[in-house]
N, C-alpha and C positions, 0 to 999 in steps of 0.2 A: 578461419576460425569464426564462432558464431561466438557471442556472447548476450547471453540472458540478464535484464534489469530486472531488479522482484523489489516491490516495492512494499514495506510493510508495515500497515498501519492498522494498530486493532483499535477497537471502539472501547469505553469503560476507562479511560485516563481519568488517577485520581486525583495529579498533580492542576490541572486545568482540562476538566470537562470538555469533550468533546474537539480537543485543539485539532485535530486533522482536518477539520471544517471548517473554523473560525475563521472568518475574515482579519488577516492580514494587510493592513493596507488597503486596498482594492480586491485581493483575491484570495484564496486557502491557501492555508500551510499546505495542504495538498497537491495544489496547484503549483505554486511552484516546484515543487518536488516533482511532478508530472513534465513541466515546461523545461528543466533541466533534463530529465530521462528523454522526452520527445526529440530535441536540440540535439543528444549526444551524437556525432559522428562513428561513436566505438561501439553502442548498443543497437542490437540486431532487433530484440525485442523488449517489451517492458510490461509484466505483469504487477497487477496488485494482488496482495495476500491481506485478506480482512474480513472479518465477523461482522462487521457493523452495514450495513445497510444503507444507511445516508452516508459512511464512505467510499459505497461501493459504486452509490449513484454516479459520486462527485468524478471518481474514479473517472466514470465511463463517460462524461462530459470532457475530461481531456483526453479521450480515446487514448487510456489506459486500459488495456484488455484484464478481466476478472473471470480466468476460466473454471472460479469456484470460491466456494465462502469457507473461509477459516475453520477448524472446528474446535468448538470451544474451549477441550484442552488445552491447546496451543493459542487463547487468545486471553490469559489469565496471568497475574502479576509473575509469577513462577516461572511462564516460557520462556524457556530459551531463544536467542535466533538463530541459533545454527538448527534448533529442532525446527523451526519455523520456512527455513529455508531448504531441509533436507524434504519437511513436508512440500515445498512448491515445485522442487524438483521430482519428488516422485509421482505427484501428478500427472 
């Protein structure tokens, strides 16, 4: 069995600006989310799903693969994640 990480982080949080970026300590909220996904023994692969551009970078600095950018319906306070995740899977 293969199992797929999707990691999803959109850009435009109104609760604290920009957190998927922000230095944490030393490194991203991202980052660790990636270092945990990289690490797992269970996960075959690990994509990100995101709109936002400097997380897409940050993304691809933890060789997180981004084999495409969000689209903006799905990256607005209303999205769902199951819609979020059905869109990364049918990619």
């Amino acid at each position: 069995m293969k199992i797929l990480g999707i990691i999803t982080a959109r850009g435009g949080s109104k609760g604290v600006p920009g957190k998927n970026i922000k230095l944490l300590g030393s490194i991203t909220l991202l980052s660790y989310t990636a270092n945990a996904a990289n690490q797992s023994k269970l996960l075959n692969k690990t994509i990100l799903s995101s709109d936002d551009i400097a997380i897409i970078d940050e993304a691809k600095k933890q060789q997180i693969e981004v084999p495409f950018v969000r689209p903006d319906e799905l990256a607005n306070d209303t999205a769902t994640s199951i819609a979020v995740v059905q869109h990364a899977l049918e990619y």
